[in-house]
C-alpha positions in Angstrom: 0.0 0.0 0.0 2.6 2.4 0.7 3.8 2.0 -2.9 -0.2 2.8 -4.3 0.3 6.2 -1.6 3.6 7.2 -3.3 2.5 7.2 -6.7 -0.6 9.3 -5.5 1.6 12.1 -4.2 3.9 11.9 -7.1 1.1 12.4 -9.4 0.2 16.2 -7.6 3.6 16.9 -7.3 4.8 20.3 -8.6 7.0 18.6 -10.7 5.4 17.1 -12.7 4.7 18.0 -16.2 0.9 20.1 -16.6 -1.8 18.9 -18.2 -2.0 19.8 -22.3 -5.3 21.7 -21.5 -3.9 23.2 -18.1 -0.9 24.3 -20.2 -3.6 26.3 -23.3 -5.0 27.7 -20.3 -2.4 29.3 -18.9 -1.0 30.3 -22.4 -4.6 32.0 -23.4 -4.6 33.6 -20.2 -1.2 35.2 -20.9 -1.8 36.1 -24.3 -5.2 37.9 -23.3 -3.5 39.9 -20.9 -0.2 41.0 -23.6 -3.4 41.9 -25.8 -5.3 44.4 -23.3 -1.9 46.3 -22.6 -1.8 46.5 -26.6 -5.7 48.0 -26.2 -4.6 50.4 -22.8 -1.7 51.6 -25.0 -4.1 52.2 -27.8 -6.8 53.5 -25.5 -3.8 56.1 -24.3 -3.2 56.9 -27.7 -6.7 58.0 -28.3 -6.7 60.4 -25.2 -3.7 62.1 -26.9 -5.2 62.8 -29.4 -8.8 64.0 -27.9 -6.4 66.8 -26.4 -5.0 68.2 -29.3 -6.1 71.0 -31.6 -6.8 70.2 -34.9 -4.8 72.6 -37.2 -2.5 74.1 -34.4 1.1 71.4 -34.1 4.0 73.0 -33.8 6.8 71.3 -35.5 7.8 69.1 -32.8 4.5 67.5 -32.4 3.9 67.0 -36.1 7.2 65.4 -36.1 5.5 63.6 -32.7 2.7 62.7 -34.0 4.7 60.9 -37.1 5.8 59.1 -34.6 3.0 58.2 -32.7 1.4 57.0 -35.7 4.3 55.0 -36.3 3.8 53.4 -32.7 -0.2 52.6 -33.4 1.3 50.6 -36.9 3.6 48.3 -35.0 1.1 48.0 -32.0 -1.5 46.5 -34.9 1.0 44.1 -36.6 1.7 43.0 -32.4 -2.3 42.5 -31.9 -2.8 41.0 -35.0 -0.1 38.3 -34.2 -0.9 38.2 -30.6 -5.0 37.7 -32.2 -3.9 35.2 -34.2 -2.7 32.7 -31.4 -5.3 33.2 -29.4 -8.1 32.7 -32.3 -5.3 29.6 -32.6 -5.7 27.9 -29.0 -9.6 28.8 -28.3 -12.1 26.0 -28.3 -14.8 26.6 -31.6 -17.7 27.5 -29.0 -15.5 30.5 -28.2 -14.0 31.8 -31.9 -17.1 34.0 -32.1 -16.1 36.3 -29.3 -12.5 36.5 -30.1 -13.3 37.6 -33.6 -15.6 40.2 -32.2 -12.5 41.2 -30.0 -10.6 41.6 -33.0 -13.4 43.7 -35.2 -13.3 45.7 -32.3 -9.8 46.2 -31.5 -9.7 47.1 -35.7 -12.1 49.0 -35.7 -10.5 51.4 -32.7 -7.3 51.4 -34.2 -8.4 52.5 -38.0 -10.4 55.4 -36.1 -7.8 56.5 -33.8 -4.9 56.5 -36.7 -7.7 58.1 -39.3 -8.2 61.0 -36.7 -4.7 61.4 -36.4 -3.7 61.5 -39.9 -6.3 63.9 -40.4 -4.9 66.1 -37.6 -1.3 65.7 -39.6 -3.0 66.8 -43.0 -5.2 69.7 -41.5 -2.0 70.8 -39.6 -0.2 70.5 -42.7 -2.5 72.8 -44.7 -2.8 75.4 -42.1 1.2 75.9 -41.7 1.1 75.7 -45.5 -0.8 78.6 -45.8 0.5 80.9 -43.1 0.2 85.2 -43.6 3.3 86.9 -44.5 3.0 90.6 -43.6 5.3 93.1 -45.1 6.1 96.5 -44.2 6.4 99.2 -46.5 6.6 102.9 -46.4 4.4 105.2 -47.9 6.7 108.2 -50.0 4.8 110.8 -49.0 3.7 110.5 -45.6 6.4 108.0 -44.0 3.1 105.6 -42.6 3.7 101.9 -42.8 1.6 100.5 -45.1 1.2 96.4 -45.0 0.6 94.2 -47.6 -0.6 90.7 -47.1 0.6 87.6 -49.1 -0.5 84.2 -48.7 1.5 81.1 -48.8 1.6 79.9 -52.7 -0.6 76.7 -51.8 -3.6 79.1 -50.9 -2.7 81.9 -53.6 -2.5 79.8 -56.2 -5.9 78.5 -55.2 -7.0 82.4 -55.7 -8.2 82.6 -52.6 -8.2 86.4 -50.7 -6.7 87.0 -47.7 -9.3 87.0 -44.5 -11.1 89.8 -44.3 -10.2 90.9 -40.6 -6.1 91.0 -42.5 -7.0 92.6 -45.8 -5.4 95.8 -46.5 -7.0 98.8 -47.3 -6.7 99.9 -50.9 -4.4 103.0 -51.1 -3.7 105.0 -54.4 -0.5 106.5 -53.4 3.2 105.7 -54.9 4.9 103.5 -52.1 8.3 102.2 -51.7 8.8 98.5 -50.4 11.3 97.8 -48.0 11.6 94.2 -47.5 
């Protein structure tokens, strides 16, 4: 009997090798939880961008934001192959919700990197077409007298200047200075 009592304990002992379904548990459950820090950091990356201005990036964060974006399209290629396994290991009864998982996760990332391209391109457009002011001087009565030119991407376009930054028309022989 003591050799029936042996083999009992042996079989619970730590040592021993897992079971195959123990051992897809354990491997689903660490896979789940790589995937929702690759949803927190996408998550994070949406609250960036729900506190930026559309139109207003300075050079450095354009040159962020690149960069951000660049981050979102490795975090994709990680979920997709983190997705994958999981989609891999899970029994058939539960395939349906991990697809949803992924339509969802997809569907988060193409509207968080969407919004911020769109921040990029509006930001781009609005640099591009930036006010120069110059100063001239009028011969007769030494006022400054500004003109306004737009950036070429809007003056080619043939659009005016805003009205609140429109000069007034002056008749009067002027010398420019810059």
């Amino acid at each position: 009997m003591s050799l029936e009592s042996n083999s009992v304990s042996r079989d619970k002992s730590p040592l021993r090798p897992k079971a195959n379904d123990e051992t897809k548990k354990d491997l689903l459950s660490e896979l789940i939880r790589e995937r929702g820090i690759i949803k927190g950091r996408l998550t994070r990356f949406a609250n960036y961008l729900d506190n930026i201005s559309v139109g207003q990036l300075s050079s450095q964060k354009r040159i962020e934001m690149k960069m951000r974006i660049q981050s979102a399209n490795a975090m994709h290629v990680e979920f997709n192959d983190l997705q994958t396994k999981i989609e891999k290991i899970v029994r058939d009864t539960d395939l349906d919700a991990q697809l949803t998982q992924r339509d969802l996760f997809e569907d988060s990332y193409y509207s968080v990197v969407s919004q911020a391209e769109y921040i990029l391109s509006t930001s781009d457009i609005t640099n591009s077409s930036k006010i120069t002011v110059c100063h001239t001087i009028n011969d007769k009565r030494n006022a400054p007298i500004f003109e306004y030119a737009l950036a070429p991407a809007t003056a080619a376009a043939g659009a005016p200047p805003p009205a609140h930054l429109a000069p007034p028309v002056v008749a009067l022989p002027i010398q420019k200075t810059c």
